[in-house]
Residue, then its C-alpha position, 0 to 999 in steps of 0.5 A: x750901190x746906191x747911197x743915202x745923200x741923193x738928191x731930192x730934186x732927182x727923187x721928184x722928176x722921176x716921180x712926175x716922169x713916171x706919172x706921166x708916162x703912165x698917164x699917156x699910157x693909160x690913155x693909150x690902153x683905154x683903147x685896148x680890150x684887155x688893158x682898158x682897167x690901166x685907164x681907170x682913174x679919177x679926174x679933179x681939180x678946179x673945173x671952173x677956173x678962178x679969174x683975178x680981173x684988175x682991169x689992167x691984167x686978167x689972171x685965170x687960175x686952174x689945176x686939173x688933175x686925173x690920175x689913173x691906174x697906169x700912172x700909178x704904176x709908173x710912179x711906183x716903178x719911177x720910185x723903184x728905179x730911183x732906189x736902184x740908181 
Protein backbone atom coordinates (compact mmCIF):
# COMPACT_ATOMS: atom_id res chain seq x y z
CA UNK A 1 0.00 0.00 0.00
CA UNK A 2 1.62 3.32 -0.72
CA UNK A 3 1.51 6.23 1.69
CA UNK A 4 1.19 10.01 1.22
CA UNK A 5 4.91 10.98 3.06
CA UNK A 6 7.06 9.79 0.03
CA UNK A 7 10.01 11.32 -0.48
CA UNK A 8 10.32 13.83 -3.44
CA UNK A 9 13.73 13.26 -4.35
CA UNK A 10 12.77 9.49 -5.07
CA UNK A 11 9.57 11.16 -7.27
CA UNK A 12 12.22 13.33 -9.45
CA UNK A 13 14.81 10.10 -10.25
CA UNK A 14 12.10 8.06 -11.36
CA UNK A 15 10.94 10.83 -13.66
CA UNK A 16 14.65 11.54 -15.20
CA UNK A 17 15.16 7.81 -15.35
CA UNK A 18 12.14 7.11 -17.37
CA UNK A 19 12.83 9.97 -19.54
CA UNK A 20 16.03 8.70 -20.29
CA UNK A 21 15.31 5.33 -20.88
CA UNK A 22 12.49 6.40 -23.10
CA UNK A 23 14.80 8.86 -24.78
CA UNK A 24 17.44 5.83 -25.62
CA UNK A 25 14.64 4.17 -26.56
CA UNK A 26 13.35 6.48 -29.01
CA UNK A 27 16.35 6.64 -30.32
CA UNK A 28 16.69 2.86 -30.91
CA UNK A 29 13.17 2.94 -32.38
CA UNK A 30 13.70 5.57 -34.92
CA UNK A 31 15.52 2.67 -36.94
CA UNK A 32 12.51 0.43 -36.72
CA UNK A 33 9.84 0.95 -39.58
CA UNK A 34 7.00 0.33 -37.60
CA UNK A 35 8.11 2.31 -34.25
CA UNK A 36 9.85 5.28 -35.95
CA UNK A 37 6.76 7.57 -34.53
CA UNK A 38 8.34 6.55 -30.80
CA UNK A 39 11.08 8.93 -31.92
CA UNK A 40 9.07 11.88 -32.76
CA UNK A 41 9.96 14.88 -30.89
CA UNK A 42 11.39 18.29 -30.32
CA UNK A 43 14.76 19.24 -29.81
CA UNK A 44 15.90 23.15 -28.02
CA UNK A 45 17.85 24.64 -25.83
CA UNK A 46 21.04 26.99 -26.37
CA UNK A 47 22.40 26.17 -29.71
CA UNK A 48 25.09 28.18 -29.33
CA UNK A 49 26.65 28.29 -25.85
CA UNK A 50 27.06 31.23 -23.79
CA UNK A 51 31.01 31.67 -22.76
CA UNK A 52 31.73 33.93 -19.77
CA UNK A 53 35.59 34.78 -20.54
CA UNK A 54 37.61 36.31 -17.41
CA UNK A 55 40.93 36.00 -18.75
CA UNK A 56 42.03 33.77 -15.84
CA UNK A 57 38.87 31.26 -16.43
CA UNK A 58 36.87 30.63 -19.65
CA UNK A 59 33.23 29.40 -18.44
CA UNK A 60 30.90 27.98 -21.39
CA UNK A 61 27.27 27.51 -20.56
CA UNK A 62 24.89 25.16 -22.48
CA UNK A 63 21.40 23.35 -22.20
CA UNK A 64 20.06 21.27 -24.98
CA UNK A 65 17.15 19.37 -24.57
CA UNK A 66 15.25 16.86 -26.98
CA UNK A 67 12.25 15.05 -25.91
CA UNK A 68 10.44 12.63 -28.01
CA UNK A 69 7.29 10.45 -27.71
CA UNK A 70 9.19 7.38 -26.28
CA UNK A 71 10.32 9.75 -23.31
CA UNK A 72 7.31 10.84 -22.54
CA UNK A 73 5.96 7.29 -22.21
CA UNK A 74 8.58 6.56 -19.88
CA UNK A 75 8.14 9.40 -17.82
CA UNK A 76 4.39 8.45 -17.51
CA UNK A 77 5.11 4.91 -16.84
CA UNK A 78 8.20 6.33 -14.19
CA UNK A 79 5.19 8.30 -12.57
CA UNK A 80 2.89 5.15 -12.44
CA UNK A 81 5.53 3.07 -10.77
CA UNK A 82 6.45 5.61 -8.15
CA UNK A 83 2.61 5.62 -7.15
CA UNK A 84 2.48 2.20 -7.05
CA UNK A 85 5.51 1.65 -4.72
Amino acid sequence: MATRDKNIWILIVFILSGLVIGGLLGELAARVDFLWWLSYGQEFGLTNPIVLDLNIIRLTFGLQLKINIASIIGMAIAIFIYRKV
